[in-house]
DORO-839141 format. One line per field, with one value per residue (C-alpha): residue number from 0; residue in three letters; x, y, z negated. Coordinates in pm, whole numbers. Last residue first. Layout:
DORO-839141
lomi c(NUM | ...) .
rovo c(ala | ...) .
X c(X | ...) .
Y c(Y | ...) .
Z c(Z | ...) .
END
This chain:
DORO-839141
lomi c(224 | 223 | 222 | 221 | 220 | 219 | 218 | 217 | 216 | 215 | 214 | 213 | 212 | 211 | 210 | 209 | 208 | 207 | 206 | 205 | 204 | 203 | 202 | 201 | 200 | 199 | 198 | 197 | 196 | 195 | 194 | 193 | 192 | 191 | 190 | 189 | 188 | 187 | 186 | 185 | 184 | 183 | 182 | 181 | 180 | 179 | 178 | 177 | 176 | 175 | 174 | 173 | 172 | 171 | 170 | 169 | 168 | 167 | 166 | 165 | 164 | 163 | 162 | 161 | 160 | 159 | 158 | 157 | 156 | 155 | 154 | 153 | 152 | 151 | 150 | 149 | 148 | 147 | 146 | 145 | 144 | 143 | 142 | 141 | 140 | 139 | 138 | 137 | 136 | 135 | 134 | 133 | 132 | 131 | 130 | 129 | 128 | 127 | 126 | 125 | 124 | 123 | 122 | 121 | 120 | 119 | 118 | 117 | 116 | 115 | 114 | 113 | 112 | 111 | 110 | 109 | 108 | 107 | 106 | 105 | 104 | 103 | 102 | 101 | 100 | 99 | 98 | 97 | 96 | 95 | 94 | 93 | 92 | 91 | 90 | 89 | 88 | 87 | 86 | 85 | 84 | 83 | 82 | 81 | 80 | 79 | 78 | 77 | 76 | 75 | 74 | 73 | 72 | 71 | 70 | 69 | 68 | 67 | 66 | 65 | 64 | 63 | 62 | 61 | 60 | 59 | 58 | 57 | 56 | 55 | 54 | 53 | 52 | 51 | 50 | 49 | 48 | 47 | 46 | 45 | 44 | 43 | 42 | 41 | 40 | 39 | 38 | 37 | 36 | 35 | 34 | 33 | 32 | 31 | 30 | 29 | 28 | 27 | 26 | 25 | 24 | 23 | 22 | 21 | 20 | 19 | 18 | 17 | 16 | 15 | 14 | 13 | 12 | 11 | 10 | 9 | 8 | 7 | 6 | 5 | 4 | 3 | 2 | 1 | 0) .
rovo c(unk | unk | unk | unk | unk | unk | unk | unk | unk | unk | unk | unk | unk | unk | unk | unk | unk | unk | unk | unk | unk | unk | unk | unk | unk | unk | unk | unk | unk | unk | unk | unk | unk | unk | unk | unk | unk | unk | unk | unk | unk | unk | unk | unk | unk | unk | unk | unk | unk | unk | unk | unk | unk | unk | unk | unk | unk | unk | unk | unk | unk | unk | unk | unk | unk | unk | unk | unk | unk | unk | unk | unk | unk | unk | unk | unk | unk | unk | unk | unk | unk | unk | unk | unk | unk | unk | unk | unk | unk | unk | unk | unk | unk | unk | unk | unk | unk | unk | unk | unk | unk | unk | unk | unk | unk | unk | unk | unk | unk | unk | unk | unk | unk | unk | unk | unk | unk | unk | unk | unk | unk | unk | unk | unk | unk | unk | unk | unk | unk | unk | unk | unk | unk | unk | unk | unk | unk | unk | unk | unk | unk | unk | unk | unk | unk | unk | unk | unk | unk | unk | unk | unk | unk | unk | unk | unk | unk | unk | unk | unk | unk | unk | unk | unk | unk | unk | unk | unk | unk | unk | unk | unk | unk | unk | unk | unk | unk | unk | unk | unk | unk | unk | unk | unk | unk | unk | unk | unk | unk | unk | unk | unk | unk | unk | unk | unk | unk | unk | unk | unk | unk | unk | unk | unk | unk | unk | unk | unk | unk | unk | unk | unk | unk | unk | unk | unk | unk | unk | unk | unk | unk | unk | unk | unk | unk) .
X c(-4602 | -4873 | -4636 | -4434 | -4753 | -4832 | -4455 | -4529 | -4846 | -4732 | -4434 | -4713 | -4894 | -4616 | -4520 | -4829 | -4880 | -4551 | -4625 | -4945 | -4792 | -4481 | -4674 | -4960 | -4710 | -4492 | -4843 | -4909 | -4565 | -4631 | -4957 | -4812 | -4614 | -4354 | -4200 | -3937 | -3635 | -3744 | -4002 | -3821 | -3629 | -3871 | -4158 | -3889 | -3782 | -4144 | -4195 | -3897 | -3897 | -4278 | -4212 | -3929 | -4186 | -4406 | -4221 | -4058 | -4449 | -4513 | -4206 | -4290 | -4022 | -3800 | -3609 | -3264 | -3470 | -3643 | -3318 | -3151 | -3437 | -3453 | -3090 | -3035 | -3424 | -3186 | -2990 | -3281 | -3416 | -3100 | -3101 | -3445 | -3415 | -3143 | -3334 | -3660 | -3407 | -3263 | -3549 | -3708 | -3412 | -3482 | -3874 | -3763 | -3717 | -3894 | -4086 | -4415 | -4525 | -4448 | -4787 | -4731 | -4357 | -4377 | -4587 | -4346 | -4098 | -4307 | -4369 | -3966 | -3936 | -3953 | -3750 | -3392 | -3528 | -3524 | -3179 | -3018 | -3264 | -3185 | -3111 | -3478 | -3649 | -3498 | -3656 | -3965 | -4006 | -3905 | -4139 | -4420 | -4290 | -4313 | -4684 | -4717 | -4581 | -4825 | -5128 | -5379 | -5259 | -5368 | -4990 | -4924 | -4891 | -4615 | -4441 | -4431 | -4339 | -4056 | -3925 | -3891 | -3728 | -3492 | -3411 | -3353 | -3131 | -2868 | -2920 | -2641 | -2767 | -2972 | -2678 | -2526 | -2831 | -2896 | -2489 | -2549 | -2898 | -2668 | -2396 | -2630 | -2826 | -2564 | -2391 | -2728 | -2760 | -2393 | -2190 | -2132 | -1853 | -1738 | -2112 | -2139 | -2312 | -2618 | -2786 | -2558 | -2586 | -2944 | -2963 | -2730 | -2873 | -3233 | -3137 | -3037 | -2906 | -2987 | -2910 | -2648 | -2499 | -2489 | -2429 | -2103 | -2021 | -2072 | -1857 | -1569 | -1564 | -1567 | -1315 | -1088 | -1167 | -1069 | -747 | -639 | -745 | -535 | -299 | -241 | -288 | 15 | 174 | 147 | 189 | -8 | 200 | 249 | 0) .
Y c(2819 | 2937 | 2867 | 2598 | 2422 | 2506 | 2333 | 2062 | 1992 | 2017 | 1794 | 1512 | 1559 | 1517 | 1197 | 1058 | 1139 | 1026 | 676 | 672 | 707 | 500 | 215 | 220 | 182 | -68 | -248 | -235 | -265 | -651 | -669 | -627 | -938 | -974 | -657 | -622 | -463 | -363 | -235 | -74 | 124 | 176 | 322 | 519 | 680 | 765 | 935 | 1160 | 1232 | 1363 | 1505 | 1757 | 1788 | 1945 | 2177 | 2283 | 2400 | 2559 | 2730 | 2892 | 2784 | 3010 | 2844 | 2806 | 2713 | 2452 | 2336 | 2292 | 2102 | 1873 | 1815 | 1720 | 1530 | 1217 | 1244 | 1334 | 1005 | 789 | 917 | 871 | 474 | 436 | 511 | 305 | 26 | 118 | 140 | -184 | -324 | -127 | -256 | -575 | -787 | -1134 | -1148 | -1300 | -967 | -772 | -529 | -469 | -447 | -210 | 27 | 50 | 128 | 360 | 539 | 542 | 767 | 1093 | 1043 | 1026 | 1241 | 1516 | 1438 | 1488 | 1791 | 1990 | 2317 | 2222 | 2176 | 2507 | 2652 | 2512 | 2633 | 2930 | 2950 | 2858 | 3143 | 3435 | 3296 | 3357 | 3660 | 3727 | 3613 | 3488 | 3142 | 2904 | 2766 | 2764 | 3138 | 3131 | 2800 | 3006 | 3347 | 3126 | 2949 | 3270 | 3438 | 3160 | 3096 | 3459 | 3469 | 3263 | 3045 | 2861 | 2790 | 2513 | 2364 | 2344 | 2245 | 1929 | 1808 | 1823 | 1559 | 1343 | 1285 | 1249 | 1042 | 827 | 805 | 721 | 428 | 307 | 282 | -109 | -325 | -255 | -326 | -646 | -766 | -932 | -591 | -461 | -728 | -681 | -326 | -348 | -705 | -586 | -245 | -340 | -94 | 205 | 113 | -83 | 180 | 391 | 153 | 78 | 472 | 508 | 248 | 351 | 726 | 602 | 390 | 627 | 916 | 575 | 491 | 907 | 972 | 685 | 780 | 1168 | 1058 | 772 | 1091 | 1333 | 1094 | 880 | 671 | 249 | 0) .
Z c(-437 | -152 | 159 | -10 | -51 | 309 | 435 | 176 | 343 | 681 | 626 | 488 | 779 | 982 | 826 | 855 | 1237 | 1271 | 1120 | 1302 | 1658 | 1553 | 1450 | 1680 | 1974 | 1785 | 1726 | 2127 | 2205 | 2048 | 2220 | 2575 | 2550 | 2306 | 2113 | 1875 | 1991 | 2314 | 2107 | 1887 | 2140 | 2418 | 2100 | 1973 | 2323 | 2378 | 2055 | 2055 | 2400 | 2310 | 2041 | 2191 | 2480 | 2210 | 2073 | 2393 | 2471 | 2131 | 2168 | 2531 | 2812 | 2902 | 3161 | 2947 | 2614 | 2824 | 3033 | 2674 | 2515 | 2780 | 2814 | 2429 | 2420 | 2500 | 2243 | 1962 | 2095 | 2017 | 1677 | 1645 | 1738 | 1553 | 1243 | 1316 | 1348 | 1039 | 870 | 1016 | 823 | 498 | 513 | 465 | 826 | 805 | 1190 | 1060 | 901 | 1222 | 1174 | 777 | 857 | 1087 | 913 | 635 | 900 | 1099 | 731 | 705 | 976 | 884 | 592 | 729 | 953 | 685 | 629 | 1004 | 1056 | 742 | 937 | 1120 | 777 | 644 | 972 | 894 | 503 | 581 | 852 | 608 | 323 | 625 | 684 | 295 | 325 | 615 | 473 | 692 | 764 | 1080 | 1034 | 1416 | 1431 | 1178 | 1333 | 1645 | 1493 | 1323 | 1634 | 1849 | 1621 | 1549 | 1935 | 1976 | 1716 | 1955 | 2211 | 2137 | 1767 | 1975 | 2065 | 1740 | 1614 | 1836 | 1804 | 1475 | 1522 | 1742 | 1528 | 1173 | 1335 | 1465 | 1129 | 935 | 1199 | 1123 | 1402 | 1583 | 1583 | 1206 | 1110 | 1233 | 940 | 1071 | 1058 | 1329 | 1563 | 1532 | 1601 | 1896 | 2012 | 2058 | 2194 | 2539 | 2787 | 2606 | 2248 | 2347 | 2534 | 2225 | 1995 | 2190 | 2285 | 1927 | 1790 | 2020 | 1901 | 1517 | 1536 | 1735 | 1420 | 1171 | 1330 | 1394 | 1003 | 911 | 1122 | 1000 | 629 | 643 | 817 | 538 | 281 | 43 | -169 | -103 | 0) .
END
C-alpha cells in the first residue's frame, strides 16, 4: 500500500476518471441498444462493468443544467413566470414562493429524480409480481431509465430554447422524451407481448402522475407556508 503521494494521487485519479468514461459509454450503449442485459448485468453484481444508476443520473442531469444555464437569465425568467402562471394562484408573493419552489427543484434535478421515480418502482412491482425484483431493483431500473431520458431530451431542449419555443411547450416535450424513453427502457427490460408494455405503460404514466402531484403539493404548501 504504502504513503499517499502526489503521483500515487495523479494515477489513481487518472485509473478511476478512465473507469468512469468507459462504464458510461457501456451503460450507455447498453441502455440504447439493449437495456435488458445493462440493467441486469448490473444488478447481478457487475457493477465494475457497468456505471452506477445514481452516477448516470447524476452525469446526465449536470450536463442538463449546465446547458440550460447557457441560455442565460432569460431561461430563469422565463421558467418562473411560467411555473407562476401555471400555479392558478392569486397572490403574487405567494406565486413568487411557487417558482421558488420550482426553480430550487430544477437546481436539485439529479436528487429530486432520485424520488420521482420510485412510485413507478413501487408500481412495478405490484404489476411484475411473478418477476422477483424488490422494489430497490425496479429502482434502479426506473433510475437508468431517467437518466437515459434526460440524455436524449439534451438536443430537444436545446433546439427549443434556441427556436423560441414557449415554456409551457418545452415543458411538455421535456415530459414527453422523458416518458417515452422510460416506458422503451423498462419495457425492453421487462415486457412480453403487448400486455407486459401495457403495465410498464400504466406504470410509468401513473407513477408520474403521482409523483407530480405530490411535487405540486409541496410546491403550493411551500407557496402558503
Amino acid at each position: 500500500s504504502g504513503r499517499l503521494t502526489l503521483g500515487s494521487l495523479g494515477r489513481d485519479f487518472m485509473t478511476r476518471v478512465v473507469d468512469i468514461e468507459a462504464g458510461l459509454m457501456r451503460t450507455l450503449g447498453g441502455l440504447i441498444r439493449n437495456p435488458r442485459p445493462t440493467i441486469q448485468g448490473w444488478l447481478d453484481g457487475r457493477r465494475k462493468h457497468y456505471l452506477h444508476p445514481f452516477a448516470l443520473l447524476l452525469i446526465t442531469a449536470t450536463l442538463s443544467v449546465l446547458m440550460l444555464q447557457l441560455f442565460g437569465e432569460s431561461f430563469t425568467t422565463e421558467f418562473r413566470a411560467t411555473m407562476g402562471q401555471m400555479s392558478g394562484l392569486r397572490n403574487e408573493a405567494a406565486r413568487e414562493r411557487f417558482a421558488d419552489f420550482w426553480e430550487m427543484s430544477y437546481s436539485l434535478m439529479p436528487y429530486w429524480m432520485l424520488f420521482f421515480v420510485l412510485p413507478v418502482a413501487a408500481l412495478l412491482r405490484v404489476l411484475f409480481p411473478k418477476r422477483g425484483y424488490s422494489i430497490a431493483e425496479y429502482w434502479a431500473a426506473c433510475i437508468y431509465a431517467i437518466g437515459l431520458g434526460i440524455l436524449v431530451d439534451l438536443p430537444f431542449s436545446a433546439a427549443t430554447g434556441i427556436g423560441n419555443v414557449p415554456m409551457a411547450l418545452q415543458i411538455m416535450i421535456t415530459n414527453l422524451v422523458l416518458v417515452l424513453t422510460q416506458v422503451y427502457v423498462l419495457g425492453r427490460f421487462l415486457a412480453a407481448g403487448w400486455t407486459g408494455w401495457l403495465r410498464v405503460s400504466v406504470a410509468t404514466l401513473a407513477g408520474y402522475f403521482l409523483a407530480g402531484l405530490s411535487q405540486q403539493v409541496a410546491a403550493h404548501f411551500y407557496a402558503h407556508a
